[in-house]
CHARMM-style PDB file with segment names, atoms N, HN, CA, C and O in Angstrom:
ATOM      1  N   UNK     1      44.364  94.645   4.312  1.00  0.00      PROA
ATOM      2  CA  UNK     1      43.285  94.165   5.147  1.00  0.00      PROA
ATOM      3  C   UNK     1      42.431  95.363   5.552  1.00  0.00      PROA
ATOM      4  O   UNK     1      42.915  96.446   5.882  1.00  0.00      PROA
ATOM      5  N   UNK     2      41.134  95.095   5.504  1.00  0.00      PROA
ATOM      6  HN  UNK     2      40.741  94.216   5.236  1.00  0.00      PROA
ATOM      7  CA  UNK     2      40.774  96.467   5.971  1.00  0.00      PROA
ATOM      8  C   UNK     2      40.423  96.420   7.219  1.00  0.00      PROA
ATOM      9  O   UNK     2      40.326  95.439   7.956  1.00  0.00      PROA
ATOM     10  N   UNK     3      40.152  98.031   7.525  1.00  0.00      PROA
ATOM     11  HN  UNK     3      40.231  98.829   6.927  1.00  0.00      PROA
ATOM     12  CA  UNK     3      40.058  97.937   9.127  1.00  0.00      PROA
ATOM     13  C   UNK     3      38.599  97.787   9.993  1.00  0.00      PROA
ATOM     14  O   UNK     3      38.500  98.220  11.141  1.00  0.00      PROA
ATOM     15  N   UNK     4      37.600  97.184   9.359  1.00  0.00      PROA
ATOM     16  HN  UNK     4      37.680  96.832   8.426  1.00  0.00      PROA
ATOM     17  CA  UNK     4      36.663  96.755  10.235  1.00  0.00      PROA
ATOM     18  C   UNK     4      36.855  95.398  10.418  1.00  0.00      PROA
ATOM     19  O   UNK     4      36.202  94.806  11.277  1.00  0.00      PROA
ATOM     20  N   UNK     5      37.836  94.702   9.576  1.00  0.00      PROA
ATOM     21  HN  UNK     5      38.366  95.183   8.877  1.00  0.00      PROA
ATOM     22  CA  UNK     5      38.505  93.337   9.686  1.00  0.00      PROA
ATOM     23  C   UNK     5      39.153  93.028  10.520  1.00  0.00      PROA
ATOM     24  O   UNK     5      39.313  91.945  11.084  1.00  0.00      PROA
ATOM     25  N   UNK     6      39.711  94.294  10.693  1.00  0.00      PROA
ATOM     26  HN  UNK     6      39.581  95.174  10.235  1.00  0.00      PROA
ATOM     27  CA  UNK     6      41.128  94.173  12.236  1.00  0.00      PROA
ATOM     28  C   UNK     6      40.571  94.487  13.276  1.00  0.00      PROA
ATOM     29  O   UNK     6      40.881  93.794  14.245  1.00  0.00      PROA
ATOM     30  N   UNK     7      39.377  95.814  13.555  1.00  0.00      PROA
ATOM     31  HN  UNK     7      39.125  96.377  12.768  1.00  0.00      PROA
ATOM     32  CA  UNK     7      38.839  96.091  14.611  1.00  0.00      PROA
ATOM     33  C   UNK     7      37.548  94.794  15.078  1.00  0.00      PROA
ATOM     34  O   UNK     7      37.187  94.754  16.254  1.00  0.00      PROA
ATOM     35  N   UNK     8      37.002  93.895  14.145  1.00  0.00      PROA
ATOM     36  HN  UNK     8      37.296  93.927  13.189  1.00  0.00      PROA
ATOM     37  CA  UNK     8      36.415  92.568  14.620  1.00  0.00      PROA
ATOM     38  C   UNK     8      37.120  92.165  15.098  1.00  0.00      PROA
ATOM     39  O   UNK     8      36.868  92.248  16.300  1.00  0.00      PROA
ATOM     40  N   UNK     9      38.769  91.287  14.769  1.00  0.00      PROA
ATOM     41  HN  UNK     9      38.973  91.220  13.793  1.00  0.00      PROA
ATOM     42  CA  UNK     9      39.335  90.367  15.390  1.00  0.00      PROA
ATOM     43  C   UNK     9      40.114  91.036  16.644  1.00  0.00      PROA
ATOM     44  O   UNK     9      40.516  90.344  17.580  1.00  0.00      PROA
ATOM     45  N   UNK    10      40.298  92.493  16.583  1.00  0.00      PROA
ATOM     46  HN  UNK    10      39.971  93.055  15.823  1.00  0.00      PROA
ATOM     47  CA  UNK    10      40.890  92.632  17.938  1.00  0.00      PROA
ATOM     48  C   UNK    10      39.616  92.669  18.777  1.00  0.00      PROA
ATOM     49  O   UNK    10      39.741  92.159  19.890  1.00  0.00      PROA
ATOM     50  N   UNK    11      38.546  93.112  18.508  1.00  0.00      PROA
ATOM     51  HN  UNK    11      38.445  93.526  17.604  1.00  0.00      PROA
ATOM     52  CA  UNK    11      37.603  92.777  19.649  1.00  0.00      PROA
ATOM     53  C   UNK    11      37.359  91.721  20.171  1.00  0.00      PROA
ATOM     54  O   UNK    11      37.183  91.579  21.381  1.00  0.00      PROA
ATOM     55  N   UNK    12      37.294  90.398  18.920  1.00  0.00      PROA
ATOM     56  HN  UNK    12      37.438  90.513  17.937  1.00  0.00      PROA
ATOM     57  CA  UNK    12      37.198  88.978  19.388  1.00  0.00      PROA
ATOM     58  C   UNK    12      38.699  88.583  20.688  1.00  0.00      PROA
ATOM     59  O   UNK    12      38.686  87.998  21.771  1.00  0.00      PROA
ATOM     60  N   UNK    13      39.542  89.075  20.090  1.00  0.00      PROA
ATOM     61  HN  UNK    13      39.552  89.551  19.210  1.00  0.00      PROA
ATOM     62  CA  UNK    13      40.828  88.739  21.259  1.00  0.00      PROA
ATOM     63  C   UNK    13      40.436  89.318  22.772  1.00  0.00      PROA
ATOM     64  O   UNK    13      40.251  88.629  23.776  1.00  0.00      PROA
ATOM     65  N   UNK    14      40.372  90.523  22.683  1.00  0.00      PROA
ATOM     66  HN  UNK    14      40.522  91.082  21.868  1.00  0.00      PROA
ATOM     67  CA  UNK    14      39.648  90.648  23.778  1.00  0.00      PROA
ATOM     68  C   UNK    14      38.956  90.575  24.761  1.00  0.00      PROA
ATOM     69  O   UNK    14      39.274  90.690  25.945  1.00  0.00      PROA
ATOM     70  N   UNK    15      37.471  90.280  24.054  1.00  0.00      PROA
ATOM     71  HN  UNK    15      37.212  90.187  23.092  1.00  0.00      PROA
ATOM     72  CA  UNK    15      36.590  89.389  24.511  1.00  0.00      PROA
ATOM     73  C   UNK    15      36.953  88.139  25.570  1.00  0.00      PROA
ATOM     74  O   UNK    15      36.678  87.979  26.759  1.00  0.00      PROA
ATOM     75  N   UNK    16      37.673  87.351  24.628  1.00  0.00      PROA
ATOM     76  HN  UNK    16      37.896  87.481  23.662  1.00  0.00      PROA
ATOM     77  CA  UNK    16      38.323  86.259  24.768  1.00  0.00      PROA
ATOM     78  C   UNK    16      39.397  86.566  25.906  1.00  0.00      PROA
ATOM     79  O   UNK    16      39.370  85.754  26.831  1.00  0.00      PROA
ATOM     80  N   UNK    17      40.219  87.460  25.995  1.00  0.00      PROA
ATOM     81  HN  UNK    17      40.241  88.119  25.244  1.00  0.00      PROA
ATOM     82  CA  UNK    17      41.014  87.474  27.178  1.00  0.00      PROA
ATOM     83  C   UNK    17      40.075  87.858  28.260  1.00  0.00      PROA
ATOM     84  O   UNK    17      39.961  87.258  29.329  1.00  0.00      PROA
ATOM     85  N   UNK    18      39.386  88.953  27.876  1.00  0.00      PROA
ATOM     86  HN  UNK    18      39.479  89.440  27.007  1.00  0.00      PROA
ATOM     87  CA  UNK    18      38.260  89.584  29.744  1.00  0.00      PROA
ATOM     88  C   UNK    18      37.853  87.790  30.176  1.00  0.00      PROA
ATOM     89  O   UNK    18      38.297  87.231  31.178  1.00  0.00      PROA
ATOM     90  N   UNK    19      36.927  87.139  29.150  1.00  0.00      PROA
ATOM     91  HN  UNK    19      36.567  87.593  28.336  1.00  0.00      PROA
ATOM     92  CA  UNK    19      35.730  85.718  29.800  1.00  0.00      PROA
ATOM     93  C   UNK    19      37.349  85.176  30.640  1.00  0.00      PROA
ATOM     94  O   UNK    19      37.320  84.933  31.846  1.00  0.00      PROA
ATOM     95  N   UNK    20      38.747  85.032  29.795  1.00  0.00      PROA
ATOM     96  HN  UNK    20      38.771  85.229  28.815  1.00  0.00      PROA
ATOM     97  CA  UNK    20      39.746  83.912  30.696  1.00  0.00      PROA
ATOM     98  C   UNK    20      39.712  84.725  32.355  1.00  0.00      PROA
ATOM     99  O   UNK    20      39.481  84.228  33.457  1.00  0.00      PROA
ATOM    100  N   UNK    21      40.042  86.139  31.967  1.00  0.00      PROA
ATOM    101  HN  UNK    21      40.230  86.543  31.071  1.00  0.00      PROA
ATOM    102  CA  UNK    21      40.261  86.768  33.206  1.00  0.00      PROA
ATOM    103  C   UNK    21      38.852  86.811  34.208  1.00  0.00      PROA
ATOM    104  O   UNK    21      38.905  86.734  35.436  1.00  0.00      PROA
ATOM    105  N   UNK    22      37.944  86.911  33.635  1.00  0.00      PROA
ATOM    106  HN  UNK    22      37.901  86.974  32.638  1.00  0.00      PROA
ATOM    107  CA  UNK    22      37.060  86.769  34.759  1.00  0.00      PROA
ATOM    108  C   UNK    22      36.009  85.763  35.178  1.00  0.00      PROA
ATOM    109  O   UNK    22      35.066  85.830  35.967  1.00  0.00      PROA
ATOM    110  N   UNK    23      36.650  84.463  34.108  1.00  0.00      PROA
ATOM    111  HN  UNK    23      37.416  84.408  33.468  1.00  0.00      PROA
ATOM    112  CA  UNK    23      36.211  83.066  34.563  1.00  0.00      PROA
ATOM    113  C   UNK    23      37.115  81.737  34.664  1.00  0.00      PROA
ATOM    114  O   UNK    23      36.568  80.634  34.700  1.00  0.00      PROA
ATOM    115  N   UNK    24      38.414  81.866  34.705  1.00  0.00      PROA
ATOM    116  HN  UNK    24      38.858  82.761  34.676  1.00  0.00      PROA
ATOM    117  CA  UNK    24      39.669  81.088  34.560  1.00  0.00      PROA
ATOM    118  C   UNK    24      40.691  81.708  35.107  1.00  0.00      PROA
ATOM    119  O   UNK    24      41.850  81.570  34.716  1.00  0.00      PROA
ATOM    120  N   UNK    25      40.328  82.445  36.062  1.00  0.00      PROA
ATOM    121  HN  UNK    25      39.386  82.557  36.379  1.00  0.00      PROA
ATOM    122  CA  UNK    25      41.910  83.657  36.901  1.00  0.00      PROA
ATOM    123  C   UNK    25      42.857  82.688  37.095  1.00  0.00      PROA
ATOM    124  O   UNK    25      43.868  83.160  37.615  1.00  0.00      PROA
ATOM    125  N   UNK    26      42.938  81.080  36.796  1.00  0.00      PROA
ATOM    126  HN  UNK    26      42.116  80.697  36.373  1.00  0.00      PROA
ATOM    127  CA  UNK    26      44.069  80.591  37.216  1.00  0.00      PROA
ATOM    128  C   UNK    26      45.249  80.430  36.016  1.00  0.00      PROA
ATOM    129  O   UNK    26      46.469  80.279  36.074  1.00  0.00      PROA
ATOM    130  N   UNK    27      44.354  80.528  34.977  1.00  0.00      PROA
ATOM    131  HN  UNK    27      43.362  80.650  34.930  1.00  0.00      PROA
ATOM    132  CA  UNK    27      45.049  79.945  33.620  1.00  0.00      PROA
ATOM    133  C   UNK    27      46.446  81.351  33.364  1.00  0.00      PROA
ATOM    134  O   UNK    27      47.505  81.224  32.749  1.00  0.00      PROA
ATOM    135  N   UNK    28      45.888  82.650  34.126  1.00  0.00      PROA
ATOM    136  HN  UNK    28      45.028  82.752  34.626  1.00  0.00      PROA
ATOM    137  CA  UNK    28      47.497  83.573  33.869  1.00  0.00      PROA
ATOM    138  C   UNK    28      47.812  83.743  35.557  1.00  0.00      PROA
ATOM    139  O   UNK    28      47.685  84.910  35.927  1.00  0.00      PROA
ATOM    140  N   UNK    29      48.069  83.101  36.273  1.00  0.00      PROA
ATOM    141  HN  UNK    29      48.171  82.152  35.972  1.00  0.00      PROA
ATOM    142  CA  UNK    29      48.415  83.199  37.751  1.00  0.00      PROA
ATOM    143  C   UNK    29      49.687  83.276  37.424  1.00  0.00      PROA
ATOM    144  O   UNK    29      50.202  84.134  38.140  1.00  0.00      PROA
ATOM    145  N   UNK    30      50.669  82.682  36.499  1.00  0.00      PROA
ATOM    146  HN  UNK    30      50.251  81.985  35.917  1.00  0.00      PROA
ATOM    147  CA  UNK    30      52.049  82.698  36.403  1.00  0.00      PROA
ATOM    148  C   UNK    30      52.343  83.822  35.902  1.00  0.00      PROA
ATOM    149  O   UNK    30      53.549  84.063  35.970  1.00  0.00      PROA
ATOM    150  N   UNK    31      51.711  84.627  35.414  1.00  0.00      PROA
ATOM    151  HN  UNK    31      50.731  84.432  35.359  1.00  0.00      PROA
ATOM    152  CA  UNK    31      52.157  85.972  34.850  1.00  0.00      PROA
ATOM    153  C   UNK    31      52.802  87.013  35.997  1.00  0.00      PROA
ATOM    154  O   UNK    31      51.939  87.691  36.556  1.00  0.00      PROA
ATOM    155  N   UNK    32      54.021  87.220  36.386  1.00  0.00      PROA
ATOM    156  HN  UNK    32      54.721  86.669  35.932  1.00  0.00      PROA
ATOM    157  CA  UNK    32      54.513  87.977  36.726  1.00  0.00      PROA
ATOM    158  C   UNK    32      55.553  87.308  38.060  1.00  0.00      PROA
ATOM    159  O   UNK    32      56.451  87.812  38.734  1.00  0.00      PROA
ATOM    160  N   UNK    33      54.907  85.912  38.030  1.00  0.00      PROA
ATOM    161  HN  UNK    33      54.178  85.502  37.483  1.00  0.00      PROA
ATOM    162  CA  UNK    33      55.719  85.118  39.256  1.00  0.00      PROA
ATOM    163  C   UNK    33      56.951  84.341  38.425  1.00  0.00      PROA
ATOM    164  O   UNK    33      57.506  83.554  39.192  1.00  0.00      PROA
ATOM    165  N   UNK    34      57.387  84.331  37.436  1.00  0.00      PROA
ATOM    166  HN  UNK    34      56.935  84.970  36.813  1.00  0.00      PROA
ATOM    167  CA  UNK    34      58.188  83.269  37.303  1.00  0.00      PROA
ATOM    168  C   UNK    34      59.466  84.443  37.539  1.00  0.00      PROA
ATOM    169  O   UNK    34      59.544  85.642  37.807  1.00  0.00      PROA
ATOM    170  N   UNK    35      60.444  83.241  37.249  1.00  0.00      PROA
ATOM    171  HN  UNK    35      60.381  82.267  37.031  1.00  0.00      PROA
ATOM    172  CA  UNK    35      62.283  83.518  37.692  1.00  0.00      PROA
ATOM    173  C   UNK    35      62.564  84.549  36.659  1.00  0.00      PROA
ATOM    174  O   UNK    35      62.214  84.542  35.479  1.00  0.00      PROA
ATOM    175  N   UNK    36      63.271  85.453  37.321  1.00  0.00      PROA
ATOM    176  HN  UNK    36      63.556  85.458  38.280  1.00  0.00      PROA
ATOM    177  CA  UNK    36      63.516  86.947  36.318  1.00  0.00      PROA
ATOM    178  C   UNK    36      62.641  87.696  36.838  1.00  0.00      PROA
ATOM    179  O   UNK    36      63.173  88.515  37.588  1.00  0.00      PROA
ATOM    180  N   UNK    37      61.304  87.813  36.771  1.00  0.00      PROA
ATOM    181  HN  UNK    37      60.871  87.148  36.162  1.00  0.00      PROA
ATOM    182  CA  UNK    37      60.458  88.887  37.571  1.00  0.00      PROA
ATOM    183  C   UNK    37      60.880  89.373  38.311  1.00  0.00      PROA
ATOM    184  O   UNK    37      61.298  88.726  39.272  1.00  0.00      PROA
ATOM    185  N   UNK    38      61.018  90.951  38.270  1.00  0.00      PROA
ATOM    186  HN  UNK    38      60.678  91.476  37.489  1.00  0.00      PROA
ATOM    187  CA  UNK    38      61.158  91.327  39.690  1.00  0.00      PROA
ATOM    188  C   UNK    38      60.103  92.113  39.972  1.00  0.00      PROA
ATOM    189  O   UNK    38      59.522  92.930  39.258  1.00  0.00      PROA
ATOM    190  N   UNK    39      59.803  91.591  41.750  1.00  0.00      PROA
ATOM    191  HN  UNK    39      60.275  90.927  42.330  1.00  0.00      PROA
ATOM    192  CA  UNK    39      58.587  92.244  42.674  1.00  0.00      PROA
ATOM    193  C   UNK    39      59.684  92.704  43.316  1.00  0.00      PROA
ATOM    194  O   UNK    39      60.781  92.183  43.516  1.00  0.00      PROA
ATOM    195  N   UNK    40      58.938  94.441  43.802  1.00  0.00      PROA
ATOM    196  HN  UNK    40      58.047  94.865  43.640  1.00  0.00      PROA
ATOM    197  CA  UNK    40      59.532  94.611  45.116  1.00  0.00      PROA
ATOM    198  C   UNK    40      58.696  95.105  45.985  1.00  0.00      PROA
ATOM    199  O   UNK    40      57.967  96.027  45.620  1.00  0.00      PROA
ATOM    200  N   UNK    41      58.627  94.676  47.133  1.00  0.00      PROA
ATOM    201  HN  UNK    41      59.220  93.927  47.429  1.00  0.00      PROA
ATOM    202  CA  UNK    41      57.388  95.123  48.123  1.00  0.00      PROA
ATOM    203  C   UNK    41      57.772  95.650  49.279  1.00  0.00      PROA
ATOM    204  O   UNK    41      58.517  95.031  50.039  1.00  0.00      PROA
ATOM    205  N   UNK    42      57.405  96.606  49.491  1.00  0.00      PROA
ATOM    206  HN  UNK    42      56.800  97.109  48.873  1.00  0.00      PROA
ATOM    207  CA  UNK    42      57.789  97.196  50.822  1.00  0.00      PROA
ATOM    208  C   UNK    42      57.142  98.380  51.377  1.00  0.00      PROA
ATOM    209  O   UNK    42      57.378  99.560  51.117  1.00  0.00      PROA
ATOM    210  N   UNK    43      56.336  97.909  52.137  1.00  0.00      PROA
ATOM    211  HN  UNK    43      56.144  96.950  52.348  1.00  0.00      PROA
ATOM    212  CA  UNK    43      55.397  98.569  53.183  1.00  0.00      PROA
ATOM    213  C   UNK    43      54.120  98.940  52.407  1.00  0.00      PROA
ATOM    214  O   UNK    43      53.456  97.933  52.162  1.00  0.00      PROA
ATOM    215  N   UNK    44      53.499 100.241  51.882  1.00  0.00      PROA
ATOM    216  HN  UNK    44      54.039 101.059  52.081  1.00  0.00      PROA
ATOM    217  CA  UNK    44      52.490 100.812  50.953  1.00  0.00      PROA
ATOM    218  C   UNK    44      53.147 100.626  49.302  1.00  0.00      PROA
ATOM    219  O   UNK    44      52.535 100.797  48.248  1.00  0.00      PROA
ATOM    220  N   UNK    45      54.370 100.285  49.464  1.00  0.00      PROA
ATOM    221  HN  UNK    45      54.867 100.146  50.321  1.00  0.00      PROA
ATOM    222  CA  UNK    45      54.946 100.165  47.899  1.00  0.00      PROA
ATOM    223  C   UNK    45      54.966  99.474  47.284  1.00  0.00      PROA
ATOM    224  O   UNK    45      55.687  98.656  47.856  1.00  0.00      PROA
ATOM    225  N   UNK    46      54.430  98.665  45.521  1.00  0.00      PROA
ATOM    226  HN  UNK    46      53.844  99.329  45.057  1.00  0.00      PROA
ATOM    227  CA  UNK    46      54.975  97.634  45.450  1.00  0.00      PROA
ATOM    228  C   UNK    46      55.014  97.786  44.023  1.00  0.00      PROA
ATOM    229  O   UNK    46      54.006  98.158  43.423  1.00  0.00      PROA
ATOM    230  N   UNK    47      56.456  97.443  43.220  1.00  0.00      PROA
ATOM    231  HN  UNK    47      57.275  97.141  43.707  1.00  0.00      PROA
ATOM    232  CA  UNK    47      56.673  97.516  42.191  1.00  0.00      PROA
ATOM    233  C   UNK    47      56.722  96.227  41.238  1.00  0.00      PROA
ATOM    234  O   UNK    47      57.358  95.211  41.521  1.00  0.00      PROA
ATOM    235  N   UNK    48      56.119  96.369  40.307  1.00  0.00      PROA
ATOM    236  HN  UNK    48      55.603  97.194  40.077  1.00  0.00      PROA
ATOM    237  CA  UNK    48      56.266  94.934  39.424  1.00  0.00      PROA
ATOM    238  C   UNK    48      56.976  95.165  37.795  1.00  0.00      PROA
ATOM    239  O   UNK    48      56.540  95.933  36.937  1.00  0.00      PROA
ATOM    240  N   UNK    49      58.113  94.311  37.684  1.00  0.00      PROA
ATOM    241  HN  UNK    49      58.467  93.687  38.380  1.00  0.00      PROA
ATOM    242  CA  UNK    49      58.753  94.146  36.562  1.00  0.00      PROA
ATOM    243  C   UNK    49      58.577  92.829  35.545  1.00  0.00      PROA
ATOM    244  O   UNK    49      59.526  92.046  35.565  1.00  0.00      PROA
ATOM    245  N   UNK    50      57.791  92.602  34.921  1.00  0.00      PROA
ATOM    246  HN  UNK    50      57.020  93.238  34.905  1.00  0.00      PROA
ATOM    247  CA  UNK    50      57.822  90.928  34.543  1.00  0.00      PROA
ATOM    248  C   UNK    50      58.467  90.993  33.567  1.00  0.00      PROA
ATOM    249  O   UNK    50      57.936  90.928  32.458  1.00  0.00      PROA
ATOM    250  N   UNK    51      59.902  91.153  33.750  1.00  0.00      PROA
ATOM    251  HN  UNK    51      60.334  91.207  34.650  1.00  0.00      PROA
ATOM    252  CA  UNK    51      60.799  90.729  32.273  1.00  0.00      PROA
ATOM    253  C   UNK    51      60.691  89.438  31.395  1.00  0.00      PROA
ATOM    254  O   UNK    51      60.732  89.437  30.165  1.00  0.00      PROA
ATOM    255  N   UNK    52      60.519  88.136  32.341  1.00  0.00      PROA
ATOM    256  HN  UNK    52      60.486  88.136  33.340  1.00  0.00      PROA
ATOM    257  CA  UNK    52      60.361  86.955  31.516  1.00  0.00      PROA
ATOM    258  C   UNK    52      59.350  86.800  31.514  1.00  0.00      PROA
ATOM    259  O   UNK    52      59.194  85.828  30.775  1.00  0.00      PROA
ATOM    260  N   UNK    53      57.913  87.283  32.062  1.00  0.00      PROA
ATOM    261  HN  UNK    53      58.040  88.072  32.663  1.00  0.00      PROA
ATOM    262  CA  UNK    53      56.763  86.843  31.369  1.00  0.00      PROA
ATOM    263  C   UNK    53      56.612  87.666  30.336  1.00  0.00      PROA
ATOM    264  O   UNK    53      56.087  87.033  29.421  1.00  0.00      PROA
ATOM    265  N   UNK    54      56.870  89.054  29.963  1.00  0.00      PROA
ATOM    266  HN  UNK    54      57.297  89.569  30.707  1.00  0.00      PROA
ATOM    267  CA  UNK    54      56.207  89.636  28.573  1.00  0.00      PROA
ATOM    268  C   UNK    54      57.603  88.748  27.429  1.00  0.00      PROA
ATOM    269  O   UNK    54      57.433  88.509  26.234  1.00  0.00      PROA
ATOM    270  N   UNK    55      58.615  88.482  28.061  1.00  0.00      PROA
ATOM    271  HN  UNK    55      58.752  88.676  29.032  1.00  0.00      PROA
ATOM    272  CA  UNK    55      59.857  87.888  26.948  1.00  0.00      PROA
ATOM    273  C   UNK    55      59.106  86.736  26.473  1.00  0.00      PROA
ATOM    274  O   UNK    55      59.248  86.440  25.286  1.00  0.00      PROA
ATOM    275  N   UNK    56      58.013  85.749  27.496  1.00  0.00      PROA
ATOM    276  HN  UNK    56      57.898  85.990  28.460  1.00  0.00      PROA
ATOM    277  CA  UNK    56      57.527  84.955  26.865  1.00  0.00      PROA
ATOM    278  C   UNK    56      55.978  85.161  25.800  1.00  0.00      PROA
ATOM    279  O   UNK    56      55.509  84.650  24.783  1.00  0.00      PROA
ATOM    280  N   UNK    57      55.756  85.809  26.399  1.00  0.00      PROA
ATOM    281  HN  UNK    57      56.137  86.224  27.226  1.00  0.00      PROA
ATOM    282  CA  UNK    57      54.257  87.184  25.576  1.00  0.00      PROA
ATOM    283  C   UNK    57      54.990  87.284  24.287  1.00  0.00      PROA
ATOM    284  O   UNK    57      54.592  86.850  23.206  1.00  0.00      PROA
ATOM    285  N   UNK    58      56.134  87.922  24.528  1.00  0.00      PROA
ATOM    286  HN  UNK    58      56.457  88.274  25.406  1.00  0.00      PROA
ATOM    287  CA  UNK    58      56.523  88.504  23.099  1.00  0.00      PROA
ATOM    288  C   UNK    58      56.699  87.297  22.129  1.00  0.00      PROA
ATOM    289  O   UNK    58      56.124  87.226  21.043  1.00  0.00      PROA
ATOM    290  N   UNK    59      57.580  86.324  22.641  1.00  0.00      PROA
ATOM    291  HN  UNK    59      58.047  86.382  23.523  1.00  0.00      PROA
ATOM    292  CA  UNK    59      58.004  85.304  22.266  1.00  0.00      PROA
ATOM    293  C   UNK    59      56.520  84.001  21.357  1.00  0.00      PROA
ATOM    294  O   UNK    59      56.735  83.357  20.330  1.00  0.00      PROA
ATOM    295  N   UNK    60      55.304  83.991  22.081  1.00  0.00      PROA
ATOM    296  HN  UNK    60      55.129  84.514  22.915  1.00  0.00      PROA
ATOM    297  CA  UNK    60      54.385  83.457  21.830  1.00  0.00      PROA
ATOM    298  C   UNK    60      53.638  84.166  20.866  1.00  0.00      PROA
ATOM    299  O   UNK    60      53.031  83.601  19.956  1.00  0.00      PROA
ATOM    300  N   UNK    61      53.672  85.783  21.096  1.00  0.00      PROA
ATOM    301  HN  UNK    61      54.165  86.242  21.835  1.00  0.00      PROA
ATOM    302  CA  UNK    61      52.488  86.612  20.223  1.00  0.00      PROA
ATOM    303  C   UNK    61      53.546  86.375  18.512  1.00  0.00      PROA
ATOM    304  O   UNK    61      53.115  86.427  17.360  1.00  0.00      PROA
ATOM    305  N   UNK    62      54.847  86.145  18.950  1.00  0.00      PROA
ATOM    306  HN  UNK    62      55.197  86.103  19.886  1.00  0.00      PROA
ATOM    307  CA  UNK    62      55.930  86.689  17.249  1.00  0.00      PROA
ATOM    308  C   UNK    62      55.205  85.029  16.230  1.00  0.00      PROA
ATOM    309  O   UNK    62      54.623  84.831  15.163  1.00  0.00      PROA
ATOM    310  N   UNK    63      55.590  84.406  17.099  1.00  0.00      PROA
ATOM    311  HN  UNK    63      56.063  84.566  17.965  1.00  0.00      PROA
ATOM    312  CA  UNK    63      55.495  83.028  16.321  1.00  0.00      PROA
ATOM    313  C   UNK    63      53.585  83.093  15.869  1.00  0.00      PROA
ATOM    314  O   UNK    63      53.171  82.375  14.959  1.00  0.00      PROA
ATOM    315  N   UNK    64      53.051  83.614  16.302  1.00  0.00      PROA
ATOM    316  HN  UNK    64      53.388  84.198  17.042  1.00  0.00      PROA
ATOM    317  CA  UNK    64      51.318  83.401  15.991  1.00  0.00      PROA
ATOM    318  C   UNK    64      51.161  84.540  14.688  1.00  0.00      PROA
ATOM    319  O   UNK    64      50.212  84.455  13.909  1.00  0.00      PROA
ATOM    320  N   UNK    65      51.718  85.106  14.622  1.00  0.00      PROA
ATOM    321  HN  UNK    65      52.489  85.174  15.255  1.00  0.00      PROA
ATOM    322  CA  UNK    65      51.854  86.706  13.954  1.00  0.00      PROA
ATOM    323  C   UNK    65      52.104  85.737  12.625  1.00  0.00      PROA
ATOM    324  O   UNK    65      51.348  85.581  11.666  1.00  0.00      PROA
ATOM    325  N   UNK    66      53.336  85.168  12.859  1.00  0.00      PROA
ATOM    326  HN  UNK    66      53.950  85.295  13.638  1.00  0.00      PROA
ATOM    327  CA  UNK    66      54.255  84.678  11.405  1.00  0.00      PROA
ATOM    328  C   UNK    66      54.040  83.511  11.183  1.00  0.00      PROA
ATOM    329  O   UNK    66      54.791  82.809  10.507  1.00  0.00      PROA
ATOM    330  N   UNK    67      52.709  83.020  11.855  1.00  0.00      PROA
ATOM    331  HN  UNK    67      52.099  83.591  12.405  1.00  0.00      PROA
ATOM    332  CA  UNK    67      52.174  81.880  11.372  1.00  0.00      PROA
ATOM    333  C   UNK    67      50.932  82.359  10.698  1.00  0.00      PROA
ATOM    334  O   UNK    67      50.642  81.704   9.696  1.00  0.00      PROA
ATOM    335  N   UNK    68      50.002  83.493  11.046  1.00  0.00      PROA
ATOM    336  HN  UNK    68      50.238  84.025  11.859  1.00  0.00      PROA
ATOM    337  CA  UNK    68      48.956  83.445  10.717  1.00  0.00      PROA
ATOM    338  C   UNK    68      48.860  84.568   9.545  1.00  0.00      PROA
ATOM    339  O   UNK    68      48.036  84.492   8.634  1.00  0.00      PROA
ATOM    340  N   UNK    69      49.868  85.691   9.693  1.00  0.00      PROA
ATOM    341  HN  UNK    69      50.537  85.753  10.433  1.00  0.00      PROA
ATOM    342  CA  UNK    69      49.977  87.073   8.620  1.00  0.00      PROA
ATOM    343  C   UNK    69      51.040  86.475   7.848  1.00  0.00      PROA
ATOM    344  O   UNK    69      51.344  87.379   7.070  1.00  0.00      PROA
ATOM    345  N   UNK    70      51.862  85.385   7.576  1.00  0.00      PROA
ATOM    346  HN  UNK    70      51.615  84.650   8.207  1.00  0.00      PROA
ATOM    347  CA  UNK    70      53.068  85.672   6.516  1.00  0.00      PROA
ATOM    348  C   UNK    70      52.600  85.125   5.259  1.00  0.00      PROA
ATOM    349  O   UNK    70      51.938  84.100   5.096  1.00  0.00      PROA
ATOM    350  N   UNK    71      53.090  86.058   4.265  1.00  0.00      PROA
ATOM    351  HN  UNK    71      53.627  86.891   4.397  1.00  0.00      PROA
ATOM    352  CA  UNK    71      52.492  86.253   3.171  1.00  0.00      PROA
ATOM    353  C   UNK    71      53.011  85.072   2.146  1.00  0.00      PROA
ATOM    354  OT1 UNK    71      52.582  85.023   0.994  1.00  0.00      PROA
TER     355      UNK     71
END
């Protein structure tokens, strides 16, 4: 594939994620709140772990990959 092929469609993804994020902020509100996440907050501190939202990231991006690149 060449790479002004890949650098179009990663720009199109992009694109496409900034318009969700800065006209649909509700559609990833679950990102970092579900069960498994860990927040920890305390006072000026606050740490964020989203183990099960990128497990589901990962989980959603594998299956799109090997639906759309398998040869």
């Amino acid at each position: 594939m060449a790479i002004g092929k890949i650098l179009a469609i990663l720009g199109a993804i992009l694109l496409v994620i900034g318009l969700v994020l800065n006209y649909a902020p509700w559609l990833v509100n679950w990102f970092g709140r579900l069960p498994g996440d860990i927040r920890i907050e305390d006072g000026n501190k606050r740490v964020y772990v989203p183990f099960v939202s990128m497990l589901i990231v990962s989980i959603v991006l594998s299956i799109l990959l090997n639906l759309f690149i398998r040869k």
